[in-house]
N, C-alpha and C positions, 0 to 999 in steps of 0.2 A: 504494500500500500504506500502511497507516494503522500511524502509528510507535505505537512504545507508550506509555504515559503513563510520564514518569517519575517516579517518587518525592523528594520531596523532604527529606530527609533532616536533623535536626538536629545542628547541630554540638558535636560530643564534649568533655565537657568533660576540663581536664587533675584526674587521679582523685585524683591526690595534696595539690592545691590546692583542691581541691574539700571533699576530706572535711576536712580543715586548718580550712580556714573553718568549716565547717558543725560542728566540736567547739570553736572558738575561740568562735563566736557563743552554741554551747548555755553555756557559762561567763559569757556577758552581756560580752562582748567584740567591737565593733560592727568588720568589718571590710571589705575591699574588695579587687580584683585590681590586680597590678599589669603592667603591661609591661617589657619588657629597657631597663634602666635608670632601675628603680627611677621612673616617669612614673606617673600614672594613666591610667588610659582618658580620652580625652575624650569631653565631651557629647556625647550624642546627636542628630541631627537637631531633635528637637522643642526641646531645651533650650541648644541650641548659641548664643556670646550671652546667656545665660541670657534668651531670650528667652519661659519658658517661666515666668516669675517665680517662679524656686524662690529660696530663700534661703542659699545659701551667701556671706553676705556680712557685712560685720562686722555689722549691725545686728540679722538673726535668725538665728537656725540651726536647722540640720535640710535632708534633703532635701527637694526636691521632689515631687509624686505620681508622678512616672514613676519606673517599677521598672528604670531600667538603671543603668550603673556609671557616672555622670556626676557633674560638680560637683567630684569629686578629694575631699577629707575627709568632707564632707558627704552622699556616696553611700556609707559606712562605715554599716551596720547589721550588728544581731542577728536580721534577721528569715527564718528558711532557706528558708521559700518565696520570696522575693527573692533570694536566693541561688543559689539551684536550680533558679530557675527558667528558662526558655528566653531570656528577656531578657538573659539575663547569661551563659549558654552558650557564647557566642561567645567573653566578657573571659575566662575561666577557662582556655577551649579554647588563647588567648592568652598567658595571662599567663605572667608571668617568678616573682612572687615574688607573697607577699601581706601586704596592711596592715594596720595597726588607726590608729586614732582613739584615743589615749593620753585627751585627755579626756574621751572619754565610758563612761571608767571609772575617771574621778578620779584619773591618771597623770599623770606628768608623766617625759619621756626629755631628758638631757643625751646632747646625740648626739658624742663624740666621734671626730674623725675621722685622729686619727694618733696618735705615740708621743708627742709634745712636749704633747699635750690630756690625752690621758691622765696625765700626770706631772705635768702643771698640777694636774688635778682630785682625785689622790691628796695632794697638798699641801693642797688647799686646800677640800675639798670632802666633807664627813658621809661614811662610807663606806655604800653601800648595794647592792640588787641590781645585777648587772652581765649586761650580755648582749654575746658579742664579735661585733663587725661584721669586715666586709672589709679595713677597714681602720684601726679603734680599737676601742674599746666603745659601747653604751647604757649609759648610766649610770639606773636607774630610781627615782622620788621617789613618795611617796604624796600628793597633793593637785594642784590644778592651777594654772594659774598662764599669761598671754597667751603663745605660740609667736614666737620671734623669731630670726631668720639672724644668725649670724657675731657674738655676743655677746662672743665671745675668736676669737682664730685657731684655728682647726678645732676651733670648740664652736657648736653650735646649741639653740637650747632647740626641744623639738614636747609640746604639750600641748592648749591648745583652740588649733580649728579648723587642726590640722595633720594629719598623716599620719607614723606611722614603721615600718618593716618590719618583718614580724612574721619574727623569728630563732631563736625557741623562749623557756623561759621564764627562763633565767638563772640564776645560784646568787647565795647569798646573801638576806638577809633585806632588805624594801623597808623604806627609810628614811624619817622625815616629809621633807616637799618641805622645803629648811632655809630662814633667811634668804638664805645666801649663793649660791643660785640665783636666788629673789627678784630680787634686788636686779642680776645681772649684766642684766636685760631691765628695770630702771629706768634705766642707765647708757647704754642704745641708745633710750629712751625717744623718740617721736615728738617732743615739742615742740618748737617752732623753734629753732634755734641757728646759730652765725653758721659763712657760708660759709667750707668749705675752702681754704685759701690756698693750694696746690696747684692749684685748678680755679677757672680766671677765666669771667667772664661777659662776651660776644664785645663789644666796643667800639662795633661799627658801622661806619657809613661811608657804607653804603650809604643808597638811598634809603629814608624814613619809609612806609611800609602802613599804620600806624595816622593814622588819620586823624582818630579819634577815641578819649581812654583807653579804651572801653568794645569797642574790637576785642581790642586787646593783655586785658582783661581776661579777656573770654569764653573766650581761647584758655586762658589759664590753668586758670580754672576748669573748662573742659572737661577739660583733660590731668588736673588734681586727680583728675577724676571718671573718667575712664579707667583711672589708677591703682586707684584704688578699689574699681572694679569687678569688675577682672582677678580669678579664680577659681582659675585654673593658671597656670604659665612667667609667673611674676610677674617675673622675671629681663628675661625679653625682652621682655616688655609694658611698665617699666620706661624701659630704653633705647629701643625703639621709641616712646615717648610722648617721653623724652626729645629726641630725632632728630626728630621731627615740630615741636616749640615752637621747636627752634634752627634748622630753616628756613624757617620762619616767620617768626620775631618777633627770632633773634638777630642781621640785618645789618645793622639800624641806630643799633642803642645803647641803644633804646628798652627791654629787657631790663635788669632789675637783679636785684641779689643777693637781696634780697625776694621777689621771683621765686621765682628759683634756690630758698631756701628752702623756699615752699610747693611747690613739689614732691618737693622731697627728704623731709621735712616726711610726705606723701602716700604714698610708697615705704617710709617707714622705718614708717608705719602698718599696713602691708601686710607687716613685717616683714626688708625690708631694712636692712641694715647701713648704717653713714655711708660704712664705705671702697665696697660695694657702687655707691650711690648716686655716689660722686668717680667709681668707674671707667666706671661708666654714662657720666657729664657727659663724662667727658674723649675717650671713644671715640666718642662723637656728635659732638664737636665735630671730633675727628679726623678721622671719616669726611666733616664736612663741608668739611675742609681752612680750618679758623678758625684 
């Protein structure tokens, strides 16, 4: 007996997140789905690896030509047919919450994440729109200005090439972006500075692998560029890049602070914090029992 064909069916999106998006984007407000715990979708098959040379990466921006929710900021549009469409069906039918792209409507969010942030930043900081989170405020600026983790204790700045939750639109009047935000993402500033005196770089002992400077170097430059690359869970790629150079190259001594530097250096360009980057060094090194 010949079964009957079954219909294939596409998947529902959620109607609340959906129409959410599609009035946020008609306002020229580029947004995106999120998942339970606030994560983005990860890339799609074809883009996965960003092997698909899209550019979410410091040097160009904007998605890619593939219409699904991938790349994390960078897949943030206004455009509702990308939206609505079946490709993205599935993130919506998914999602927990939804995004926006702060600067790709010249924003700029002070993500406050507790009582002691907040009371830092009514001290110290222009007052302007406020939007409350789950657990502090957005603090909202008009202009934009680089995205960078853990600029104070539970303050993050998200403006270009980040992501921050869309929570509705706030009361209060938007303020210009001031100096004094400015300047707290010059203070976490990438440039090299000298290693944490807290987080040693492993002594050695063991036998020498480099057999030549240009092994020990590559490995560097690699990790640099690993870092770099990372698009999402910059946190774990981070550490795991970290973990990777100190069983490699950290048994014999041949590792130095210079090192250390350029990759932390790499991390903090990608928007990690210093203290980030020490807890990183120090849990790779723990894990590897140095």
């Amino acid at each position: 007996m010949t079964q009957p064909t079954r219909i294939q069916r596409a998947p529902r999106c959620h109607p609340t997140h959906l129409q959410a998006a599609l009035d946020l984007a008609a306002r020229g407000v580029p947004v995106l789905p999120l998942r339970v715990g606030k994560a983005p979708f990860g890339n799609c098959p074809a883009c996965r690896g960003n092997s698909c040379g899209g550019r979410p990466n410091m040097k160009q921006s904007g998605p890619c030509s593939c219409p699904r929710p991938c790349h994390a900021w960078a897949a943030a549009t206004t455009d509702s047919n990308v939206i609505a469409s079946p490709a993205w069906a599935n993130a919506w039918h998914n999602a927990a919450a939804i995004a926006y792209h702060p600067g790709g409507v010249r924003l700029t969010v002070v993500d406050l994440d507790n009582a002691a942030a907040i009371t830092w930043a009514t001290q110290h900081l222009p007052p302007t729109r406020t939007v409350p989170t789950t657990r502090g405020q957005h603090w909202i600026y008009a202009g934009t200005m680089p995205s960078t983790n853990g600029v104070r204790p539970g303050v993050d700045i998200k403006s270009r090439m980040a992501y921050a939750r869309w929570l509705g639109p706030g009361t209060g009047r938007i303020a210009t972006l001031p100096d004094e935000v400015r300047a707290l993402a010059v203070r976490t500033s990438p440039a090299p500075r000298a290693a944490p005196t807290t987080v040693a770089v492993p002594a050695g002992g063991g036998q020498c692998r480099h057999r030549t400077p240009a092994f020990l170097e590559r490995g560097i430059a690699m990790a640099e560029q690993q870092i770099t690359a990372a698009t999402s869970a910059v946190h774990a790629t981070v550490y795991r890049t970290f973990l990777a150079v100190l069983f490699t190259h950290g048994g014999c001594g041949c590792l130095t602070d210079a090192h250390m530097q350029r990759l932390f250096a790499a991390a903090q360009a990608k928007g990690e914090s210093v203290r980030h980057c020490t807890d990183a060094w120090a849990n790779a090194l723990a894990r590897l029992g140095t």
